[in-house]
C-alpha positions as CSV (number, residue, x, y, z in Angstrom):
1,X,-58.0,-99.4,-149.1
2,X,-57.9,-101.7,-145.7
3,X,-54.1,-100.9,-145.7
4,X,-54.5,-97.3,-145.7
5,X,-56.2,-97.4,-142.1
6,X,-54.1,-100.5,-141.2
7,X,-53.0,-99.2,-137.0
8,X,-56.1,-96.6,-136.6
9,X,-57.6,-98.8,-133.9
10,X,-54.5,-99.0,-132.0
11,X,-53.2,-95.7,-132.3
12,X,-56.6,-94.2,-131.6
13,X,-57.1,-96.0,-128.2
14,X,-53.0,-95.5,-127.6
15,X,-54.0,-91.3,-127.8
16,X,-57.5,-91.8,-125.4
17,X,-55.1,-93.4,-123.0
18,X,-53.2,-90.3,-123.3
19,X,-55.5,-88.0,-123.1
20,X,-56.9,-89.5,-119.8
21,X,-53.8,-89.5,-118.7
22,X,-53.3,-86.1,-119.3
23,X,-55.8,-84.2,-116.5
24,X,-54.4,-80.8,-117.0
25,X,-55.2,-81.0,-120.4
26,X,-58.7,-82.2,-120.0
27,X,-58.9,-79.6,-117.0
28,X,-57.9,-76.5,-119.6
29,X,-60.2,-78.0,-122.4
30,X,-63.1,-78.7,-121.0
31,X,-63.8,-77.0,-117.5
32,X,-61.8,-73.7,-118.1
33,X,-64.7,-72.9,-120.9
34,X,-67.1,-73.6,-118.6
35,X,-65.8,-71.7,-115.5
36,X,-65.3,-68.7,-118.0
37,X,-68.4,-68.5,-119.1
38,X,-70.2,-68.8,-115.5
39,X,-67.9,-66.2,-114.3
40,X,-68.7,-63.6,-117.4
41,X,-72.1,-64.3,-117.4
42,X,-73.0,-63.8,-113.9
43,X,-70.3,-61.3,-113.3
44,X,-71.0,-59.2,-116.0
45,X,-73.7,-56.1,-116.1
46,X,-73.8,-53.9,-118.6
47,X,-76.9,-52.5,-116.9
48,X,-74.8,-49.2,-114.9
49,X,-76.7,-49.3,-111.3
50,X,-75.4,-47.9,-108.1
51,X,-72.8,-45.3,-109.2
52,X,-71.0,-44.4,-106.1
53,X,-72.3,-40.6,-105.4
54,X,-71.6,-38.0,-102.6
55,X,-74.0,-35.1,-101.9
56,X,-73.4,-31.6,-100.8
57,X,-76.6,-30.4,-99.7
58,X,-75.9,-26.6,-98.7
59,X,-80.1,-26.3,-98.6
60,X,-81.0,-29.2,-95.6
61,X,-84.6,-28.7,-95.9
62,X,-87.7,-30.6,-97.1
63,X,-87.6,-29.6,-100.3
64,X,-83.8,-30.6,-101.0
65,X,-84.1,-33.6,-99.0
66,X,-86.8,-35.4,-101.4
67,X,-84.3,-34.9,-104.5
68,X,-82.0,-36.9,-103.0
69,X,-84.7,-39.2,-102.0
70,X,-85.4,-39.4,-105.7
71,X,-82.0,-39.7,-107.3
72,X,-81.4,-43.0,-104.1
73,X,-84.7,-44.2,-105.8
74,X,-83.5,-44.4,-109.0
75,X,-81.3,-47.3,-108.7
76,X,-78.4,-45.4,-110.0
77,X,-77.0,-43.8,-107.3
78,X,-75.9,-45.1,-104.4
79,X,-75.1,-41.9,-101.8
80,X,-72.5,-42.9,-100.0
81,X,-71.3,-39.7,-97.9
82,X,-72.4,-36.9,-97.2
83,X,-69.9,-33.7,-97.3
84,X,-69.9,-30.6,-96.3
85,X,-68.1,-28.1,-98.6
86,X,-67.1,-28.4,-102.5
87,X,-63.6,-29.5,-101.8
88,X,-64.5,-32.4,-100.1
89,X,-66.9,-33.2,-103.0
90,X,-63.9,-32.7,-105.7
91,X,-61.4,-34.6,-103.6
92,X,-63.7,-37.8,-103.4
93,X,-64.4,-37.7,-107.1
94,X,-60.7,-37.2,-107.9
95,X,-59.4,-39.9,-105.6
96,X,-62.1,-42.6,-107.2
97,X,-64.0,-43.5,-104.3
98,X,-66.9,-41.4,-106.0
99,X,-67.8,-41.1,-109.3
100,X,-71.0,-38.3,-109.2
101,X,-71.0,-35.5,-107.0
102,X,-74.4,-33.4,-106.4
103,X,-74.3,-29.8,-105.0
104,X,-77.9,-28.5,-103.8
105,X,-77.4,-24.6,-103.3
106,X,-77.9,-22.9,-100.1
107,X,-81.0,-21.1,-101.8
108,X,-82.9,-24.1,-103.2
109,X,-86.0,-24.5,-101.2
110,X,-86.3,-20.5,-101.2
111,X,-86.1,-20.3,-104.9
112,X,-88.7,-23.2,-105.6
113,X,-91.4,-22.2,-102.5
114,X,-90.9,-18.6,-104.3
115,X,-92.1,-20.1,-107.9
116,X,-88.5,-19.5,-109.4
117,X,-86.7,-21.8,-111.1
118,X,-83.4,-23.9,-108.8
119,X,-80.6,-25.1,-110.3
120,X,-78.4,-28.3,-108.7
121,X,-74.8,-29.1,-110.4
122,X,-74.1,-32.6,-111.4
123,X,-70.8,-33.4,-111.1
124,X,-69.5,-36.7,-113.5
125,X,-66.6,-38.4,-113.2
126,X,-65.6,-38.1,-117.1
127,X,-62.8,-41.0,-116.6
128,X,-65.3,-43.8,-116.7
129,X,-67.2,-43.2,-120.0
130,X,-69.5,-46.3,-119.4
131,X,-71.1,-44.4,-116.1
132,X,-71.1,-40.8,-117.4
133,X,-73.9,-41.2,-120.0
134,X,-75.6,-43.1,-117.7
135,X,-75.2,-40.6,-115.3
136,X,-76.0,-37.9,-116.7
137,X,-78.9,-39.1,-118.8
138,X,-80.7,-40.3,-115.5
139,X,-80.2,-37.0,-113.7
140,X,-81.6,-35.1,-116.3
141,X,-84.5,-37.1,-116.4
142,X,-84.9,-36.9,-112.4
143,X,-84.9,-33.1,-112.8
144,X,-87.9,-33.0,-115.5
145,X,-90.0,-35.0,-114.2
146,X,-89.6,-33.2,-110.9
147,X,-90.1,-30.1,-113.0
148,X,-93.5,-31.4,-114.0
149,X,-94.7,-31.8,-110.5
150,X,-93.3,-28.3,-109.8
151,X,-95.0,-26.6,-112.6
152,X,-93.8,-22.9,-112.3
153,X,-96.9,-20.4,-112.6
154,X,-96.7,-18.4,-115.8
155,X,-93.4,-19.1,-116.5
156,X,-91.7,-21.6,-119.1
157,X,-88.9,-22.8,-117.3
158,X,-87.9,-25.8,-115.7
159,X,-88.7,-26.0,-112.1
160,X,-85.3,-28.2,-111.2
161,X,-82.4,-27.3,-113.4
162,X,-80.0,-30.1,-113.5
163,X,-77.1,-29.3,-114.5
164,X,-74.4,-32.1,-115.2
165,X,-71.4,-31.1,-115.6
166,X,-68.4,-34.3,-117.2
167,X,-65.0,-34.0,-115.2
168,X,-61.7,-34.9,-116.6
169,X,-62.6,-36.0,-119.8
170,X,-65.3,-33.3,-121.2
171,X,-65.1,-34.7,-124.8
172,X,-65.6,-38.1,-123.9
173,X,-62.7,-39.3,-126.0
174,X,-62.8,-43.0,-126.0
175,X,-58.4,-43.1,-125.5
176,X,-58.6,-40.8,-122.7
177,X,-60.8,-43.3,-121.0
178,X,-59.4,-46.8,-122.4
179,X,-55.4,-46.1,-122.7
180,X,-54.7,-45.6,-119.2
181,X,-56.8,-48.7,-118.3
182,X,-55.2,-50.6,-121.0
183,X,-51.7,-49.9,-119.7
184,X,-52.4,-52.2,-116.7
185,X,-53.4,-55.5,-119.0
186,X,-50.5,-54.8,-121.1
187,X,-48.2,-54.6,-118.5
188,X,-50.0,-57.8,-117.1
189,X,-49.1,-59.2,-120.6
190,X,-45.5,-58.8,-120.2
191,X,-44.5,-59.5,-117.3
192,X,-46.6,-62.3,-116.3
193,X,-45.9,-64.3,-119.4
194,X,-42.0,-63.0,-119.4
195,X,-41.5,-65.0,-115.8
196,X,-44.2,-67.3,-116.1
197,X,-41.3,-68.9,-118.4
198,X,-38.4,-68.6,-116.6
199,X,-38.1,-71.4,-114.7
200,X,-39.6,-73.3,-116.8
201,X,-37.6,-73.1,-118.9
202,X,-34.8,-74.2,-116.7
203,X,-37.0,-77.2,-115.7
204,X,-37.2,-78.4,-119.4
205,X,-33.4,-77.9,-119.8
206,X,-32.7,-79.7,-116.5
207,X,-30.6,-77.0,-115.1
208,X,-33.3,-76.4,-112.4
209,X,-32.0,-79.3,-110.3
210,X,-28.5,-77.9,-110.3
211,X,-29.4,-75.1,-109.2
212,X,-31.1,-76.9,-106.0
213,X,-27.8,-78.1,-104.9
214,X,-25.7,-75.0,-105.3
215,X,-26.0,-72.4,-102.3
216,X,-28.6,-70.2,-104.0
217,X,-31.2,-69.9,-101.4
218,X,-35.4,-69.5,-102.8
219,X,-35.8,-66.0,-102.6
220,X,-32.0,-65.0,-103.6
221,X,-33.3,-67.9,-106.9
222,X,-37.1,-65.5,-106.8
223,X,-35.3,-62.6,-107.1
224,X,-32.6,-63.3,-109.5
225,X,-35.5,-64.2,-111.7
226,X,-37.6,-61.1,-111.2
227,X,-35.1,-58.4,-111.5
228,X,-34.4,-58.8,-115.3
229,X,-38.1,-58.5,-116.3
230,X,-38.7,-55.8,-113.9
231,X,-36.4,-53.5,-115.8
232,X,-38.2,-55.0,-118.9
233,X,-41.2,-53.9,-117.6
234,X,-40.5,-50.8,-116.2
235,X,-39.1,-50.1,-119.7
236,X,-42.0,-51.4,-121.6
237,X,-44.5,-48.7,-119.0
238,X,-42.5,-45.9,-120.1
239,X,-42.9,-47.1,-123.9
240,X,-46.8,-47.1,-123.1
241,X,-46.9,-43.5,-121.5
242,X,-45.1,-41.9,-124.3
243,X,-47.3,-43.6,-126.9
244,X,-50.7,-42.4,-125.0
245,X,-49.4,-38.9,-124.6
246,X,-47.5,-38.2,-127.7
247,X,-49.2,-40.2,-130.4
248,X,-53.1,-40.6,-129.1
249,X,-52.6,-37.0,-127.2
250,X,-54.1,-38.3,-124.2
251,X,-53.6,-35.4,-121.8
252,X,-51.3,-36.5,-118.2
253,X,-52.9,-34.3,-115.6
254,X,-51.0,-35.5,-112.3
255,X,-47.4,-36.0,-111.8
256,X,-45.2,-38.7,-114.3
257,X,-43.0,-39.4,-111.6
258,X,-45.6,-40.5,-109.6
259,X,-46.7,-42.7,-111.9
260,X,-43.9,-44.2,-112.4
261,X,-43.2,-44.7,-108.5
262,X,-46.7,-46.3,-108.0
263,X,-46.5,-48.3,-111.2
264,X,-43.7,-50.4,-109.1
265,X,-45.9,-52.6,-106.6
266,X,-47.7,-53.9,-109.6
267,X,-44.7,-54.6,-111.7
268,X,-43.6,-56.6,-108.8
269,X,-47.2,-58.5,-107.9
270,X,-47.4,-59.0,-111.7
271,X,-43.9,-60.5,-112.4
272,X,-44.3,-62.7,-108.7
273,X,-47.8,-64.0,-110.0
274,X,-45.4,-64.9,-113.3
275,X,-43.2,-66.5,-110.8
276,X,-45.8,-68.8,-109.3
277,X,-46.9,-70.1,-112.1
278,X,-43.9,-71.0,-113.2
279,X,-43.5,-72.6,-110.1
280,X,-46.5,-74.6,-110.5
281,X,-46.2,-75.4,-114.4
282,X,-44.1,-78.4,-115.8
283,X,-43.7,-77.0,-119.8
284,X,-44.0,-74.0,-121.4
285,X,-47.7,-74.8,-122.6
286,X,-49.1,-75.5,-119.4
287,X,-47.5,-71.9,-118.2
288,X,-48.8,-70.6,-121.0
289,X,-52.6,-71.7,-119.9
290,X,-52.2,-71.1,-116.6
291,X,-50.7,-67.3,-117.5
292,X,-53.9,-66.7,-120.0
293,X,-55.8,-67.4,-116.6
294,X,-55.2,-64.3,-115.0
295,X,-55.8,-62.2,-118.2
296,X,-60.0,-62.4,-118.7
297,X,-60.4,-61.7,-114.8
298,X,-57.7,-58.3,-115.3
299,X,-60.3,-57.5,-118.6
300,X,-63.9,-58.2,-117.4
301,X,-63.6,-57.9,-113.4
302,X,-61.2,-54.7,-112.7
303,X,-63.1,-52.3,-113.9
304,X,-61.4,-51.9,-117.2
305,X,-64.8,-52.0,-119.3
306,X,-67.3,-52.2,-116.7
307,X,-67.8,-50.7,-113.2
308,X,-67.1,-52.9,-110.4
309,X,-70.0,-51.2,-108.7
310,X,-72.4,-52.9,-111.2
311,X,-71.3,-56.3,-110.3
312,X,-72.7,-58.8,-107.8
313,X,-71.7,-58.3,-104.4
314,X,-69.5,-61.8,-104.8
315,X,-68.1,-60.9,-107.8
316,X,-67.3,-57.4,-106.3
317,X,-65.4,-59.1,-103.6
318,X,-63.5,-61.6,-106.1
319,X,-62.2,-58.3,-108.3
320,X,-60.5,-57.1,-104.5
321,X,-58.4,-59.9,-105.0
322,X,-57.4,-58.8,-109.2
323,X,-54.4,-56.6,-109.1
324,X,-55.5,-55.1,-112.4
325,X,-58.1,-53.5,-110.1
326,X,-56.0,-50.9,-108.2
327,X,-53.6,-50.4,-111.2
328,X,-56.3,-49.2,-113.1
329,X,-57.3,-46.5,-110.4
330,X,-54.0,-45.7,-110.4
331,X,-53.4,-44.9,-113.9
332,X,-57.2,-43.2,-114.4
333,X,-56.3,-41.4,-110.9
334,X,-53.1,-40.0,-111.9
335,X,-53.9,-39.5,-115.7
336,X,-57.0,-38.7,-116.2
337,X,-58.2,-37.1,-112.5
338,X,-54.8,-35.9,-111.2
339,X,-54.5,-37.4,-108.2
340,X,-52.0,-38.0,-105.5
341,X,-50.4,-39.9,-103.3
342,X,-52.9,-39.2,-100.5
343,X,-55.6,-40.5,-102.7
344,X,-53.3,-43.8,-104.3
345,X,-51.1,-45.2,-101.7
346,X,-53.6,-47.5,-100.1
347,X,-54.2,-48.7,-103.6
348,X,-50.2,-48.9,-104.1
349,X,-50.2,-50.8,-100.9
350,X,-52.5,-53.4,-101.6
351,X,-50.2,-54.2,-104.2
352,X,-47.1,-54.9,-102.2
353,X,-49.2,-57.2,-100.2
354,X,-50.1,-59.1,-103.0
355,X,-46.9,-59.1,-104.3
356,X,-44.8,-59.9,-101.0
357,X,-47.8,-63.0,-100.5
358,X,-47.7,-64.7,-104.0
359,X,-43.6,-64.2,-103.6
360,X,-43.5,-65.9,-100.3
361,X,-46.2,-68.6,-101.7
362,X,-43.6,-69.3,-105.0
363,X,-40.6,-69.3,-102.5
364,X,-41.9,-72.3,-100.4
365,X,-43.1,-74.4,-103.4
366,X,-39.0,-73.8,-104.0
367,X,-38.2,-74.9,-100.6
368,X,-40.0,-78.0,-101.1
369,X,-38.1,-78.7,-103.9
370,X,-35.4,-78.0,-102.9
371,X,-35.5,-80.1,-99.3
372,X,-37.1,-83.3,-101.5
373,X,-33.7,-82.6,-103.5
């Protein structure tokens, strides 16, 4: 029986030695838990406050001027313009940086100081099922219990008539709303883990170091690397779209080829952010942590699942920085909203940014390299 164990002492203390040894290990093990969990617990509300709202108030008076005092009350919305016509009011919903729109008519004080009853429209971005029941359920309850201080004399009917009124995605189907979001993870999926192996994968096979001492400059090594899985994922994005309209009937109402133009800045952050950690990474399994990195921000912190405007104002700040983030308003934008370029490209060009940065950042780790040659 003694025999049986004979070694476990030494081999034991020969794999603690190894393990201590071995920070990145420890590092992925131990604080990368840790770090998650802080991020998601603080990060994450499911509590939907501060919905981004514009108001169209065609009435101006008194009367009009406490609803909207009540609905910034509420702790839901969060008024941040104030328009002047209905188009301006659909074109801020439709390019994202709204998600509620409320129109007061022109005759609202007149019809309430009269005893009649006044109706305001509601306006719900659809695209974002996790504000529009939110939404709409505290509008509704804004209305009645104006209503009740309003009671109309001899009449049965509500003094404030709220009327919401879901955009985009009236049936609330839950692919409308998570397939285009989706698209931009699994896209993420692809192409980051698709370069994150590349050189790598040279490293381990020791060609890397012969390619340092041929001509090939960084960026002419970067972009040799890139192209390949940018067709891959431009492929693999058309594979997705026809799948979300064809087989989950998930209605496109803006332009394909616009899509598929804007879909190109985060291909290229994506497969640059592959790049650098590959750049950074000495095997395969330590790309493979670093790549699953990037994929729990993209979920919880883009807006994917929750609103961004829920979040704590540093949290808000850190999801700026998560290319899933403008991908997503992309896709919901175009898909779901129909939007255009006027409404996107500020979004596509935060995305070259990133992608020019991180390639210029992987480039000069290469440089290095290649110089200590």
């Amino acid at each position: 029986m003694r025999n049986a164990f004979r070694g476990f002492g030494a081999v034991f203390y020969k794999e603690v030695l190894h393990v201590r040894r071995d920070f990145a290990t420890l590092f992925f093990s131990l604080i990368i838990p840790i770090l998650q969990m802080v991020l998601l617990g603080f990060g994450i509300d499911t509590n939907i406050r501060q919905i981004n709202t514009v108001v169209f108030n065609a009435d101006g008076r008194r009367q009009s001027r406490e609803l909207i005092d009540r609905l910034k009350n509420s702790d839901t919305f969060h008024v941040i313009r104030y328009v002047e016509s209905d188009h301006d009011m659909n074109d801020a919903i439709i390019g994202g940086s709204a998600r509620v729109g409320i129109k007061i008519p022109v005759d609202y004080s007149d019809r309430l100081l009269h005893g009649m009853s006044a109706q305001v429209l509601v306006l719900i971005d659809g695209s974002d099922s996790s504000v529009a029941g939110p939404a709409i359920q505290v509008a509704t309850a804004i209305g009645l219990d104006e209503s009740l201080r309003r009671v109309l004399p001899q009449s049965a009917a509500f003094a404030i008539d709220m009327r919401p009124q879901l955009l985009f995605n009236p049936d609330s189907r839950s692919p409308n709303f998570f397939l285009p979001g989706l698209t931009a993870i699994l896209l993420l999926n692809v192409t980051t883990f698709l370069t994150a192996f590349a050189i790598v994968r040279e490293k381990e096979r020791g060609t890397l170091e012969q390619l340092f001492v041929t001509p090939v400059r960084p960026f002419g090594l970067l972009l040799g690397k890139i192209l390949p899985y940018f067709g891959i994922g431009f492929f693999e994005l058309c594979l997705i779209v026809t799948a979300m309209r064809f087989v989950f009937q998930v209605p496109i109402h803006g332009s394909v080829l616009l899509l598929a133009f804007l879909s190109l800045p985060y291909l290229f952050v994506s497969l640059s952010l592959g790049i650098l950690i590959s750049s950074k990474a000495g095997t395969q399994g330590e790309a493979m942590q670093l790549a699953f990195l990037t994929i729990l921000p993209s979920i919880f912190f883009s807006g994917y699942i929750f609103p961004r405007e829920t979040m704590p104002y540093i949290f808000r700040v850190l999801s700026y920085f998560v290319p899933a983030s403008y991908f997503i308003n992309i896709t919901r934008g175009i898909i779901l909203r129909g939007a255009g370029i006027q409404h996107l490209w500020t979004d596509a060009l935060a995305l070259f940014a990133m992608g020019t940065f991180l390639l210029f950042i992987a480039a000069r780790r290469f440089r290095n390299k290649v110089i200590m040659a």
